[in-house]
N, C-alpha and C positions, 0 to 999 in steps of 0.2 A: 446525564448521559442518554438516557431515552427517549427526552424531548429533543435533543440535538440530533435523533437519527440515529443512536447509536443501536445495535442489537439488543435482548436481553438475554442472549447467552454469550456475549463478552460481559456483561453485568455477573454472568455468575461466573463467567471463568475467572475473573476479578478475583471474587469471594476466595473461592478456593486458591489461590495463589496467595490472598492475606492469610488465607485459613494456614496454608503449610507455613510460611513464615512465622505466625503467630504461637502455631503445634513447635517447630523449631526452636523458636527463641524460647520457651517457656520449657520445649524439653532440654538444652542446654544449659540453663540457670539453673534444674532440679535442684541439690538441697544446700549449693554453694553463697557466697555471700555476692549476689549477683542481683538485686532490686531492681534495679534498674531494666535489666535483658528481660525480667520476668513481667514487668510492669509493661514493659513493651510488647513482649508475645502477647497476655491477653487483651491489650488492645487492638490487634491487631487483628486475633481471636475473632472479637467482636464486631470489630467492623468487618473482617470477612465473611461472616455468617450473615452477617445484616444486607452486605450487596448481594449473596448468593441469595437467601430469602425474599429478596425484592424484584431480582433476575428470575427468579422461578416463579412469581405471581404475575408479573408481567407477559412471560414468554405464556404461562395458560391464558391471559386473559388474549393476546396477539391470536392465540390459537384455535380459541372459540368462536362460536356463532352466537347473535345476542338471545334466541330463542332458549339457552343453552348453559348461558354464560354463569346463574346462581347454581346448578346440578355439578359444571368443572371446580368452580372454588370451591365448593361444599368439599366435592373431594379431594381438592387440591390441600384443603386445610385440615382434612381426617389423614391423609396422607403424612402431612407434613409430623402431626401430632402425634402418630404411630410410630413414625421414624425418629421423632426426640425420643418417646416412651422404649423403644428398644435400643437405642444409642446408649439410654444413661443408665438401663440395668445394664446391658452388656459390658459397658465401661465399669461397672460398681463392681464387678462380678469379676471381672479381669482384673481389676486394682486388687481386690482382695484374695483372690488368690494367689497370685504373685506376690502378694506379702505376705501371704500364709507361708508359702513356698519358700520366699527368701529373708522373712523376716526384715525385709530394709521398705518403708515407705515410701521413696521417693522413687525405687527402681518398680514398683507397682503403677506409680503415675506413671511415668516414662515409659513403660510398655503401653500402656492408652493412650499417650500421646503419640508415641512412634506409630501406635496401627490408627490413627485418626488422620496423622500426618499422609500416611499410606492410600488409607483410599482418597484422599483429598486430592492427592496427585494423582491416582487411577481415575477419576473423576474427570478433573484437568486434561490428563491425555485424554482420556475418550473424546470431550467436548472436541479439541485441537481437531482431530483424526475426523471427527463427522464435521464439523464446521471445514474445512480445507476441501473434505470429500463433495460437500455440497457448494462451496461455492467453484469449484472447477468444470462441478457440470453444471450449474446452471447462473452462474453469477454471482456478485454479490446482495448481501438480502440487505432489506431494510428495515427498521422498526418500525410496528404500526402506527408511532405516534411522530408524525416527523416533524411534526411544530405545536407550538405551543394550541394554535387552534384548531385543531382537532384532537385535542383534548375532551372529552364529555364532562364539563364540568358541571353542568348540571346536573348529573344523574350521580358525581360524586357529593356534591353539597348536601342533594337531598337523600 
């Protein structure tokens, strides 16, 4: 999608619309005899995380200057590592209490699914609201890599 012009924040609004689907499907299967729906969410799961995670390295790298460009990843990837590391106490923290609370395990997941599903689409609309906002005043944007050659593949290789 990147090479052909395409943005990389359609690349992450992607993500997160696999993401709520995948949050859905797997919070709907919770602890019924459903293999299938739940096999499908975290695929879905995954590869929504994976186009959002490749949408958001991109859209830093579009965004840098190359004097610049090892300082943004650096914290593009302390960033990112920060935000799994408090995701997945928060989530452990929330599943457990909820089943302290309610004694049922699967209504523990499905409140972390429901609020992951949540911001995922809080996420989504933001992206919508500022993408529409910015291209009415000023256009539509492009992706910095709008064919395959002008690619830097050298300074990827080595």
């Amino acid at each position: 999608m990147l090479w052909r012009g395409r943005s990389a924040v359609l690349l992450i609004a992607l993500g997160c619309v696999l993401g709520i689907g995948g949050f859905l499907g797997v919070t709907m299967a919770g602890g019924g005899p459903s293999p299938a729906i739940f096999r499908g969410g975290v695929t879905l799961i995954g590869l929504g995380r994976g186009m959002f995670i490749v949408g958001g390295l991109a859209l830093v790298m579009a965004l840098v200057d190359k004097n610049h460009a090892g300082l943004f990843l650096g914290l593009w990837g302390i960033t990112q590592a920060l935000a799994q590391g408090c995701g997945t106490i928060a989530g452990g923290l929330t599943r457990d209490i909820v089943q302290q609370l309610s004694s049922d395990v699967a209504l523990g997941y499905s409140v972390v699914y429901i609020g992951s599903l949540s911001l995922l689409a809080l996420a989504a609309g933001l992206l919508v609201v500022l993408r529409f906002g910015r291209m009415v005043r000023s256009g539509a944007m492009r992706s910095p890599w709008a064919g395959l050659d002008q690619v830097n593949a050298d300074q990827i290789i080595f």
